[in-house]
C-alpha positions as CSV (number, residue, x, y, z in Angstrom):
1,X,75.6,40.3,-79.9
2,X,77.9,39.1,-77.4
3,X,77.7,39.2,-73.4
4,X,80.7,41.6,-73.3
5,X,78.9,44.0,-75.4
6,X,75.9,43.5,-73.6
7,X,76.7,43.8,-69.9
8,X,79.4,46.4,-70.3
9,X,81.9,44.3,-69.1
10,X,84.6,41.8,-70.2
11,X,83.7,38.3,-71.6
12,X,84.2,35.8,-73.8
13,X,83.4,36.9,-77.6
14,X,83.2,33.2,-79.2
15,X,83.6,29.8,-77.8
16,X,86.6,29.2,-79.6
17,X,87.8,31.7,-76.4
18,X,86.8,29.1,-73.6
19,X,90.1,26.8,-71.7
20,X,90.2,23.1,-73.6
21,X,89.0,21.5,-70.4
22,X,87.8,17.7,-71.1
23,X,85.7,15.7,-68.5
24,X,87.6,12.3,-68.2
25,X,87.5,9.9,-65.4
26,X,88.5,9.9,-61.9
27,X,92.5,9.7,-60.8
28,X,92.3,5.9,-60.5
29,X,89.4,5.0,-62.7
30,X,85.7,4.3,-62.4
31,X,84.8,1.0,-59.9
32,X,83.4,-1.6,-62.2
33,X,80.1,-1.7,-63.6
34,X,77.7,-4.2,-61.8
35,X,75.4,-6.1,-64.9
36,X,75.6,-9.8,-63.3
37,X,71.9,-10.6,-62.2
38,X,72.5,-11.3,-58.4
39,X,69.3,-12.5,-56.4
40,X,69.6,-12.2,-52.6
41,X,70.2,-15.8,-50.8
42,X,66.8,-15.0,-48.4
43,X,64.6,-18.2,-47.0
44,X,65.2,-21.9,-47.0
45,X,66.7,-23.5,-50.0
46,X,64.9,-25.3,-52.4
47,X,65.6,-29.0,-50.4
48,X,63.7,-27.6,-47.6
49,X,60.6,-26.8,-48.9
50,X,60.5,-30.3,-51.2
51,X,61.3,-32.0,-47.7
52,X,58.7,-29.6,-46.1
53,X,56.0,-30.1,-48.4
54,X,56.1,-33.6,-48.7
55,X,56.3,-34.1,-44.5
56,X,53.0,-31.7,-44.9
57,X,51.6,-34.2,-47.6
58,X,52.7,-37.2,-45.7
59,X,51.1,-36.0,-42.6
60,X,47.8,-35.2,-44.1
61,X,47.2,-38.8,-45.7
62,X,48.0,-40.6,-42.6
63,X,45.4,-38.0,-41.3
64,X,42.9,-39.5,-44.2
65,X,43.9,-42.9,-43.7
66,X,42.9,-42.5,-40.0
67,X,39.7,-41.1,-40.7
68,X,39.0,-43.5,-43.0
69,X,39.7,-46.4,-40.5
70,X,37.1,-44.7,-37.9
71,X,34.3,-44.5,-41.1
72,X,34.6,-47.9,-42.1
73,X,34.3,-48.9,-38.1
74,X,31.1,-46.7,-37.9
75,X,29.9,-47.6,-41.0
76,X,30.2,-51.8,-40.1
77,X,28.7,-50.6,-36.5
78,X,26.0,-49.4,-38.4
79,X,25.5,-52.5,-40.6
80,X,25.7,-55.1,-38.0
81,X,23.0,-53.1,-36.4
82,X,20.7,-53.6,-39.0
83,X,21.4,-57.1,-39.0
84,X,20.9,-57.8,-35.6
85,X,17.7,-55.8,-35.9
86,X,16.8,-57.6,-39.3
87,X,14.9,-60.2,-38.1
88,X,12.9,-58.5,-35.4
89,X,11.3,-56.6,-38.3
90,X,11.0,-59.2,-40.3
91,X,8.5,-61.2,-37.7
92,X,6.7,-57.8,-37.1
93,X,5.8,-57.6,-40.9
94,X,5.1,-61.2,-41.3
95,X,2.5,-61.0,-38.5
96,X,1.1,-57.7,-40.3
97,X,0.9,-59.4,-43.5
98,X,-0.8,-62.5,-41.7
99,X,-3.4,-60.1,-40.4
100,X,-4.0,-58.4,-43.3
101,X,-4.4,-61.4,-45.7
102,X,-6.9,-62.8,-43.2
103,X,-9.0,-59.9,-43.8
104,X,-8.1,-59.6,-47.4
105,X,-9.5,-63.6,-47.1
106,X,-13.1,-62.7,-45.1
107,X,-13.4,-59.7,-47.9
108,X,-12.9,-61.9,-50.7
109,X,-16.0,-64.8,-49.2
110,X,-18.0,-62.1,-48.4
111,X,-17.5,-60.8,-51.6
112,X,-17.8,-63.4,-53.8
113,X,-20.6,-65.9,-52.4
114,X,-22.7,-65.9,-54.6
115,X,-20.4,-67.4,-57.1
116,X,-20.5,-71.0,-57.8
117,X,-17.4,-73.0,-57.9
118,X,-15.5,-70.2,-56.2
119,X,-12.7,-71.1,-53.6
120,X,-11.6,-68.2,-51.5
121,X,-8.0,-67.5,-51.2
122,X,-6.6,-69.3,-54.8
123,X,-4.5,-68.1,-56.9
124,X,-5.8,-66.8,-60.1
125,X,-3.2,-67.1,-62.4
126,X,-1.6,-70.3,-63.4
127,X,2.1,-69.7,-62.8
128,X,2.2,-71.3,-59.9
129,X,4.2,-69.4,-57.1
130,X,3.1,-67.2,-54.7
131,X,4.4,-63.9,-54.7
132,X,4.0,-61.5,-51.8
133,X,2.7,-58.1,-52.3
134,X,4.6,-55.6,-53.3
135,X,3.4,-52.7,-51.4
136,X,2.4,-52.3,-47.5
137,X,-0.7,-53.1,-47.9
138,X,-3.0,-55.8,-49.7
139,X,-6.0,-53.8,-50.4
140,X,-6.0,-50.2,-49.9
141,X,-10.0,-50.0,-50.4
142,X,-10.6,-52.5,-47.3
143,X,-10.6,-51.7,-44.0
């Protein structure tokens, strides 16, 4: 059934009754369609941030350089300390060792007195040098 038949009141019966009315474009046509990527020219070009980033990196290495200038001058400080200071410790343990070896020496002819032929403080083996004691002390047993 049609509208006209169902409202009561005059109407269109088919389509084929509507006005030819086409949809076309605007008197003077439609504005050209934009499909060109175009990014926004914001913040410094790309010139600027080379020359940025390589005055940051520049500025940070002399910064490294500097610090290593003020190590190596600590660190030499620290060295010729030791070398001033070398010698004084030296004597210190050579008279240590001197004390020690002289007891080591009265342990040793107290010790071995009753054997014939024996001469206190020689060497037992037959290379022939004398080597110092490795450790602090001579004989950790004697007191």
């Amino acid at each position: 059934m049609t509208e006209a038949a169902i409202r009561k009141k005059p109407g269109m019966v088919s389509v084929k009754d509507m006005p030819i009315l086409q949809d076309g474009p605007p008197p003077g046509g439609f504005p050209p369609v934009r499909y060109a990527r175009r990014i926004p020219n914001k913040g410094p070009s790309a010139v600027a941030i080379f020359f940025a980033a390589f005055g940051a990196f520049s500025w940070g290495m002399y910064q490294v350089g500097k610090g290593n200038k003020i190590r190596r001058a600590l660190k030499e400080e620290k060295y010729a300390a030791r070398r001033a200071i070398l010698p004084v410790l030296q004597a210190e343990e050579d008279e240590r060792f001197v004390k020690e070896w002289k007891k080591y020496l009265e342990y040793e002819a107290e010790v071995m007195k009753d054997v014939p032929g024996w001469k206190v403080g020689e060497n037992v083996y037959n290379s022939g040098k004398w080597v110092p004691p490795a450790t602090g002390e001579l004989r950790p047993d004697v007191w």
